[in-house]
VOGU-3710 file (C-alpha; in Angstrom, 3 decimals, decimal comma):
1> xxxxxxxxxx> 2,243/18,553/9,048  3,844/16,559/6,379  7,163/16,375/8,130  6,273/12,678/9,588  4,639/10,958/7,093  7,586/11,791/4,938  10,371/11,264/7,398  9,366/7,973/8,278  8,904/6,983/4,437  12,398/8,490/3,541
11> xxxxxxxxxx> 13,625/6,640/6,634  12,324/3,553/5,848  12,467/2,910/1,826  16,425/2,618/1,841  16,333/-0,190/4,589  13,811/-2,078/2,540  15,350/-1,889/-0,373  18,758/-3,075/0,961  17,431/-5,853/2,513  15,806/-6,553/-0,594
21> xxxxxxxxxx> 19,035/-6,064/-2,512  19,753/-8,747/0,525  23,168/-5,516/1,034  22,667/-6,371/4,581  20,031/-7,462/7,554  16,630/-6,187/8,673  17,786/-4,855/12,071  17,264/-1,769/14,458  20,717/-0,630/13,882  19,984/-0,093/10,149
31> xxxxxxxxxx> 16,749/1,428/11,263  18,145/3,801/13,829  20,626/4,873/11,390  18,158/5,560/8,559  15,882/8,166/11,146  19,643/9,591/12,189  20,616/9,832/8,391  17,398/11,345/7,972  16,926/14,199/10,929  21,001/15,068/10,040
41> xxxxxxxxxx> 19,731/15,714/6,356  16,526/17,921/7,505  19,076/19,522/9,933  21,335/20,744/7,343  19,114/21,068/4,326  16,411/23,031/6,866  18,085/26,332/6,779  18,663/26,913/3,334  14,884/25,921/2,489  13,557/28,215/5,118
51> xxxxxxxxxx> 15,399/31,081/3,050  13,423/29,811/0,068  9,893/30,276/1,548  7,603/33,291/1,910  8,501/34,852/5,360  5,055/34,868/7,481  4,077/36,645/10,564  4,741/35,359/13,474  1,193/34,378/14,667  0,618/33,308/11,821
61> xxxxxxxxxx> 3,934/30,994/11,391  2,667/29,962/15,114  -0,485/28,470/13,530  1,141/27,046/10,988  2,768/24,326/13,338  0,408/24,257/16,007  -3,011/23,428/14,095  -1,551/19,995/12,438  0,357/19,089/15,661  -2,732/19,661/17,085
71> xxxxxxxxxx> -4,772/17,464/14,921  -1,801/14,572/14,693  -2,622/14,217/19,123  -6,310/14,633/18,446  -7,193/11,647/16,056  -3,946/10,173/17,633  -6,400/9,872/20,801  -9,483/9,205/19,494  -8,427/6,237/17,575  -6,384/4,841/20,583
81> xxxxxxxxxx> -9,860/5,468/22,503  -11,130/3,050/19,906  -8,906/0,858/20,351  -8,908/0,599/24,135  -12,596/-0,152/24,114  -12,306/-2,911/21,320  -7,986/-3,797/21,363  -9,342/-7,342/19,874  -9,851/-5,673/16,466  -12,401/-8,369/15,583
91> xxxxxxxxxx> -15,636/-7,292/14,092  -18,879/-9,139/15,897  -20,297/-9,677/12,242  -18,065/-9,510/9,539  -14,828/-10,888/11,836  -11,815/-8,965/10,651  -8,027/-9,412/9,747  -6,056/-8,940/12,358  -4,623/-12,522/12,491  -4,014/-12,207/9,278
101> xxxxxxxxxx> -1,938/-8,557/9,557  -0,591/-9,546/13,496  1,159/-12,533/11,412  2,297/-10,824/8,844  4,120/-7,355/10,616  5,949/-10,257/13,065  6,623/-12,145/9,709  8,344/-8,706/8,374  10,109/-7,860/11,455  10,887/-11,293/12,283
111> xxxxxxxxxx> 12,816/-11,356/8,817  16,342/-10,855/7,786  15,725/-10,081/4,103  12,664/-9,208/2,094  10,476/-10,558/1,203  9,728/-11,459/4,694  8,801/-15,202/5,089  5,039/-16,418/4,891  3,844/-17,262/8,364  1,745/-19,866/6,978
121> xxxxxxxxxx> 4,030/-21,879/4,680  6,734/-23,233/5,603  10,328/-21,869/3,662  7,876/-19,891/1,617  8,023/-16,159/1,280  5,018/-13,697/1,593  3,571/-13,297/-2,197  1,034/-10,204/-1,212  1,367/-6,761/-0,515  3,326/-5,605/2,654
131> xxxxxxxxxx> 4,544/-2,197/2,595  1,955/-0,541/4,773  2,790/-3,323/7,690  6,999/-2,839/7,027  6,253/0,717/7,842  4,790/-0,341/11,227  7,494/-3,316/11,628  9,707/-0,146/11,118  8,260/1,793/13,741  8,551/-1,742/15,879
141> xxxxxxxxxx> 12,342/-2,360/15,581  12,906/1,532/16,178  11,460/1,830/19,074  11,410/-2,187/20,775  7,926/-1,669/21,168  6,560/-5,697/21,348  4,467/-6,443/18,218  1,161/-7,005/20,130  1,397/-3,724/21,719  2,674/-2,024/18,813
151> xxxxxxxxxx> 0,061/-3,366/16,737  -2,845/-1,260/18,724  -0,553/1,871/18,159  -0,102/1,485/14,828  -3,974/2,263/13,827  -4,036/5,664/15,662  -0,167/6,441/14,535  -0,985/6,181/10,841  -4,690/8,296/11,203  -2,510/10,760/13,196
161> xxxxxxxxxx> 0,100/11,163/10,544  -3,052/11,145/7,789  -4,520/14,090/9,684  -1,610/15,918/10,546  -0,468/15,757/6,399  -4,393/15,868/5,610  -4,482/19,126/7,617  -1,299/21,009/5,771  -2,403/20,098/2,266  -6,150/21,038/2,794
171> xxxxxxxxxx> -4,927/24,292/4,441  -2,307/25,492/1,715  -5,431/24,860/-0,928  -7,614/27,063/1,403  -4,451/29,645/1,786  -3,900/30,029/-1,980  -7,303/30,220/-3,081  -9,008/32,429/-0,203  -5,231/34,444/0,303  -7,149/34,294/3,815
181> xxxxxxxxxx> -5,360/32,755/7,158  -8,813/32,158/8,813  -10,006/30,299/6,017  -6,770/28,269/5,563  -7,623/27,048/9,327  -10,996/26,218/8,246  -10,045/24,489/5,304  -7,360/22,059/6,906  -9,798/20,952/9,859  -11,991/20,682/7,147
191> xxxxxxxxxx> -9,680/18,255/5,606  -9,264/16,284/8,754  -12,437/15,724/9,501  -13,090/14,799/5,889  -10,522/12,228/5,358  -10,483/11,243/9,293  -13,701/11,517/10,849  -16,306/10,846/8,589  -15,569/8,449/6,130  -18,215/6,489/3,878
201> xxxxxxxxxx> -21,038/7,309/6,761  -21,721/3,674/6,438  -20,696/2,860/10,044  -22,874/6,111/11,500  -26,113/4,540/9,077  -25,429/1,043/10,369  -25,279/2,369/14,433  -28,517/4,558/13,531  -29,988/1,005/11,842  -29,528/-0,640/15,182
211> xxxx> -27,238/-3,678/15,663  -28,956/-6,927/13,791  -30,373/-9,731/15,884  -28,352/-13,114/15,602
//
Protein backbone atom coordinates (compact mmCIF):
# COMPACT_ATOMS: atom_id res chain seq x y z
CA UNK A 1 0.00 0.00 0.00
CA UNK A 2 2.96 2.15 0.52
CA UNK A 3 4.61 1.12 -2.70
CA UNK A 4 3.21 4.46 -4.57
CA UNK A 5 3.45 7.07 -2.34
CA UNK A 6 7.05 6.11 -2.01
CA UNK A 7 7.87 5.36 -5.59
CA UNK A 8 6.70 8.48 -6.82
CA UNK A 9 8.64 10.46 -3.94
CA UNK A 10 11.91 8.44 -4.65
CA UNK A 11 11.16 9.14 -8.32
CA UNK A 12 10.72 12.54 -8.03
CA UNK A 13 13.25 14.09 -5.23
CA UNK A 14 16.44 13.44 -7.50
CA UNK A 15 14.88 15.43 -10.50
CA UNK A 16 14.15 18.30 -8.18
CA UNK A 17 17.10 18.47 -6.71
CA UNK A 18 19.11 18.47 -9.99
CA UNK A 19 17.26 21.01 -11.39
CA UNK A 20 17.82 22.81 -8.35
CA UNK A 21 21.53 22.06 -8.47
CA UNK A 22 20.44 23.68 -12.09
CA UNK A 23 22.73 19.71 -13.26
CA UNK A 24 20.28 19.78 -16.01
CA UNK A 25 16.45 20.70 -17.22
CA UNK A 26 12.99 20.02 -15.80
CA UNK A 27 11.85 17.67 -18.60
CA UNK A 28 9.87 14.31 -19.13
CA UNK A 29 12.94 12.57 -20.18
CA UNK A 30 14.53 13.14 -16.73
CA UNK A 31 11.19 12.19 -15.32
CA UNK A 32 10.68 9.01 -17.26
CA UNK A 33 14.07 8.01 -16.38
CA UNK A 34 13.73 8.63 -12.63
CA UNK A 35 10.24 6.08 -12.51
CA UNK A 36 12.58 3.61 -14.89
CA UNK A 37 15.60 4.08 -12.41
CA UNK A 38 13.18 3.50 -9.83
CA UNK A 39 10.92 0.21 -10.90
CA UNK A 40 14.69 -1.34 -12.14
CA UNK A 41 15.81 -0.76 -8.40
CA UNK A 42 12.44 -2.37 -6.81
CA UNK A 43 12.99 -5.06 -9.53
CA UNK A 44 16.28 -6.11 -8.36
CA UNK A 45 16.26 -5.17 -4.72
CA UNK A 46 12.49 -7.00 -4.55
CA UNK A 47 13.73 -10.48 -4.29
CA UNK A 48 16.20 -10.32 -1.76
CA UNK A 49 13.71 -8.30 0.62
CA UNK A 50 10.97 -10.79 0.08
CA UNK A 51 13.54 -13.41 1.63
CA UNK A 52 13.77 -11.03 4.57
CA UNK A 53 10.03 -11.01 5.51
CA UNK A 54 7.83 -13.40 7.49
CA UNK A 55 6.44 -15.91 4.87
CA UNK A 56 2.41 -15.64 5.12
CA UNK A 57 -0.28 -17.83 3.87
CA UNK A 58 -1.40 -17.48 0.84
CA UNK A 59 -4.92 -16.02 1.53
CA UNK A 60 -3.65 -14.18 3.67
CA UNK A 61 -0.62 -12.68 1.43
CA UNK A 62 -3.79 -12.31 -1.09
CA UNK A 63 -5.32 -9.79 1.35
CA UNK A 64 -2.44 -8.21 1.94
CA UNK A 65 -2.39 -6.60 -1.66
CA UNK A 66 -5.86 -6.63 -2.45
CA UNK A 67 -7.45 -4.59 0.60
CA UNK A 68 -5.13 -1.29 -0.06
CA UNK A 69 -5.45 -1.67 -3.88
CA UNK A 70 -8.81 -1.83 -3.10
CA UNK A 71 -9.07 1.24 -1.06
CA UNK A 72 -6.40 3.32 -3.47
CA UNK A 73 -9.66 2.77 -6.55
CA UNK A 74 -12.25 3.41 -3.88
CA UNK A 75 -11.41 7.01 -2.56
CA UNK A 76 -9.66 7.25 -6.03
CA UNK A 77 -13.49 7.34 -7.23
CA UNK A 78 -15.17 9.01 -4.77
CA UNK A 79 -13.04 12.02 -4.86
CA UNK A 80 -13.11 12.13 -8.75
CA UNK A 81 -17.07 11.88 -8.13
CA UNK A 82 -16.45 15.09 -6.24
CA UNK A 83 -14.81 16.52 -8.53
CA UNK A 84 -17.04 15.85 -11.52
CA UNK A 85 -19.96 17.42 -9.75
CA UNK A 86 -17.95 20.63 -8.68
CA UNK A 87 -14.45 20.44 -11.36
CA UNK A 88 -14.49 24.46 -10.66
CA UNK A 89 -12.97 23.84 -7.20
CA UNK A 90 -14.37 27.18 -6.03
CA UNK A 91 -16.15 27.29 -2.77
CA UNK A 92 -19.74 29.35 -3.00
CA UNK A 93 -18.69 31.07 0.40
CA UNK A 94 -15.31 31.05 1.32
CA UNK A 95 -13.99 31.03 -2.67
CA UNK A 96 -10.96 28.81 -2.76
CA UNK A 97 -7.35 28.56 -4.28
CA UNK A 98 -7.33 27.02 -7.20
CA UNK A 99 -6.08 30.03 -9.28
CA UNK A 100 -3.71 30.37 -7.03
CA UNK A 101 -2.38 26.38 -7.16
CA UNK A 102 -3.57 26.04 -11.25
CA UNK A 103 -0.79 28.95 -11.60
CA UNK A 104 1.56 27.70 -9.67
CA UNK A 105 1.82 23.57 -10.87
CA UNK A 106 1.98 25.28 -14.72
CA UNK A 107 4.60 27.72 -13.14
CA UNK A 108 6.61 24.40 -11.90
CA UNK A 109 6.17 22.45 -14.95
CA UNK A 110 6.47 25.29 -17.16
CA UNK A 111 10.08 25.74 -15.56
CA UNK A 112 13.50 24.70 -16.52
CA UNK A 113 15.14 25.01 -13.09
CA UNK A 114 13.82 25.39 -9.59
CA UNK A 115 12.65 27.39 -8.16
CA UNK A 116 10.03 27.56 -10.74
CA UNK A 117 9.23 31.21 -11.79
CA UNK A 118 6.37 33.28 -9.99
CA UNK A 119 3.40 33.51 -12.30
CA UNK A 120 2.65 36.79 -10.95
CA UNK A 121 5.95 38.71 -11.10
CA UNK A 122 7.64 39.13 -13.74
CA UNK A 123 11.62 37.48 -13.75
CA UNK A 124 10.76 36.68 -10.18
CA UNK A 125 10.90 33.22 -8.75
CA UNK A 126 8.18 31.52 -6.54
CA UNK A 127 9.23 32.41 -2.70
CA UNK A 128 6.46 29.85 -1.04
CA UNK A 129 6.15 26.36 -0.61
CA UNK A 130 5.80 24.04 -3.73
CA UNK A 131 6.65 20.56 -3.21
CA UNK A 132 3.20 19.08 -2.93
CA UNK A 133 2.29 20.80 -6.55
CA UNK A 134 6.04 19.52 -8.17
CA UNK A 135 4.79 16.15 -7.21
CA UNK A 136 1.66 16.66 -9.37
CA UNK A 137 3.75 18.74 -12.14
CA UNK A 138 5.68 15.36 -11.90
CA UNK A 139 2.87 13.23 -12.48
CA UNK A 140 2.01 15.98 -15.46
CA UNK A 141 5.27 15.74 -17.51
CA UNK A 142 5.19 11.80 -16.97
CA UNK A 143 2.30 11.16 -18.31
CA UNK A 144 1.44 14.54 -20.94
CA UNK A 145 -1.62 14.77 -19.17
CA UNK A 146 -2.63 18.84 -19.91
CA UNK A 147 -2.44 20.79 -16.61
CA UNK A 148 -6.20 21.63 -16.46
CA UNK A 149 -7.11 18.10 -16.72
CA UNK A 150 -4.44 16.90 -14.61
CA UNK A 151 -5.26 19.28 -12.04
CA UNK A 152 -8.87 17.50 -11.28
CA UNK A 153 -6.84 14.15 -11.05
CA UNK A 154 -4.49 15.21 -8.86
CA UNK A 155 -7.05 15.63 -5.73
CA UNK A 156 -8.35 12.00 -5.97
CA UNK A 157 -4.61 10.64 -6.95
CA UNK A 158 -3.07 11.97 -3.75
CA UNK A 159 -6.37 10.75 -1.30
CA UNK A 160 -5.91 7.44 -3.20
CA UNK A 161 -2.26 7.10 -2.45
CA UNK A 162 -3.17 8.52 1.38
CA UNK A 163 -5.61 5.63 1.70
CA UNK A 164 -3.86 3.02 0.07
CA UNK A 165 -0.48 3.91 2.58
CA UNK A 166 -3.19 4.91 5.36
CA UNK A 167 -4.60 1.38 4.95
CA UNK A 168 -1.03 -0.69 5.27
CA UNK A 169 0.19 1.28 8.26
CA UNK A 170 -3.18 1.14 10.21
CA UNK A 171 -3.33 -2.61 9.36
CA UNK A 172 0.34 -3.69 10.43
CA UNK A 173 -0.59 -1.72 13.96
CA UNK A 174 -3.83 -3.85 14.09
CA UNK A 175 -1.63 -7.11 12.93
CA UNK A 176 1.02 -6.69 15.66
CA UNK A 177 -1.08 -5.81 18.42
CA UNK A 178 -4.26 -8.19 17.88
CA UNK A 179 -1.61 -11.09 16.10
CA UNK A 180 -5.22 -11.35 14.39
CA UNK A 181 -5.68 -11.14 10.33
CA UNK A 182 -9.41 -10.17 10.74
CA UNK A 183 -8.63 -7.46 12.92
CA UNK A 184 -5.66 -6.19 10.83
CA UNK A 185 -8.52 -5.76 7.99
CA UNK A 186 -10.55 -3.93 10.39
CA UNK A 187 -7.97 -1.81 11.55
CA UNK A 188 -6.63 -0.54 8.05
CA UNK A 189 -10.29 0.36 6.73
CA UNK A 190 -10.44 1.78 9.93
CA UNK A 191 -7.55 3.90 9.04
CA UNK A 192 -8.99 4.90 5.74
CA UNK A 193 -11.96 5.99 6.70
CA UNK A 194 -10.30 7.89 9.53
CA UNK A 195 -7.80 9.84 7.68
CA UNK A 196 -10.05 9.80 4.30
CA UNK A 197 -13.57 9.91 4.95
CA UNK A 198 -14.30 11.70 7.89
CA UNK A 199 -12.14 14.39 8.58
CA UNK A 200 -12.85 17.40 11.10
CA UNK A 201 -16.86 16.58 10.69
CA UNK A 202 -17.05 20.24 10.10
CA UNK A 203 -18.32 19.90 6.49
CA UNK A 204 -21.08 16.99 7.64
CA UNK A 205 -22.19 19.82 10.75
CA UNK A 206 -22.23 22.63 8.21
CA UNK A 207 -24.58 20.36 5.45
CA UNK A 208 -26.76 19.28 8.64
CA UNK A 209 -26.77 23.38 9.55
CA UNK A 210 -28.30 24.01 6.18
CA UNK A 211 -26.59 26.22 3.55
CA UNK A 212 -26.71 30.13 4.84
CA UNK A 213 -28.96 32.60 3.07
CA UNK A 214 -27.00 35.38 1.06
Amino acid sequence: GLARALALVAAAYPVWLGASLELFRFRAVWVIFAIVAVGVIGWRLGPRAARSVVRLPWHETNRVWLHPEAAFWLVFLIFLTFRLINPDSWHPFWGGEKPMELAQINAIARSAYFPPYDPWYSDGYVNYYYYGFYLVAFLLKATGIPAEIGFNLALPTMMGLLASGGFTVAAALARGLTRSPRMALVGGWSGVVALCLIGNLSALRRLLDGVPAR
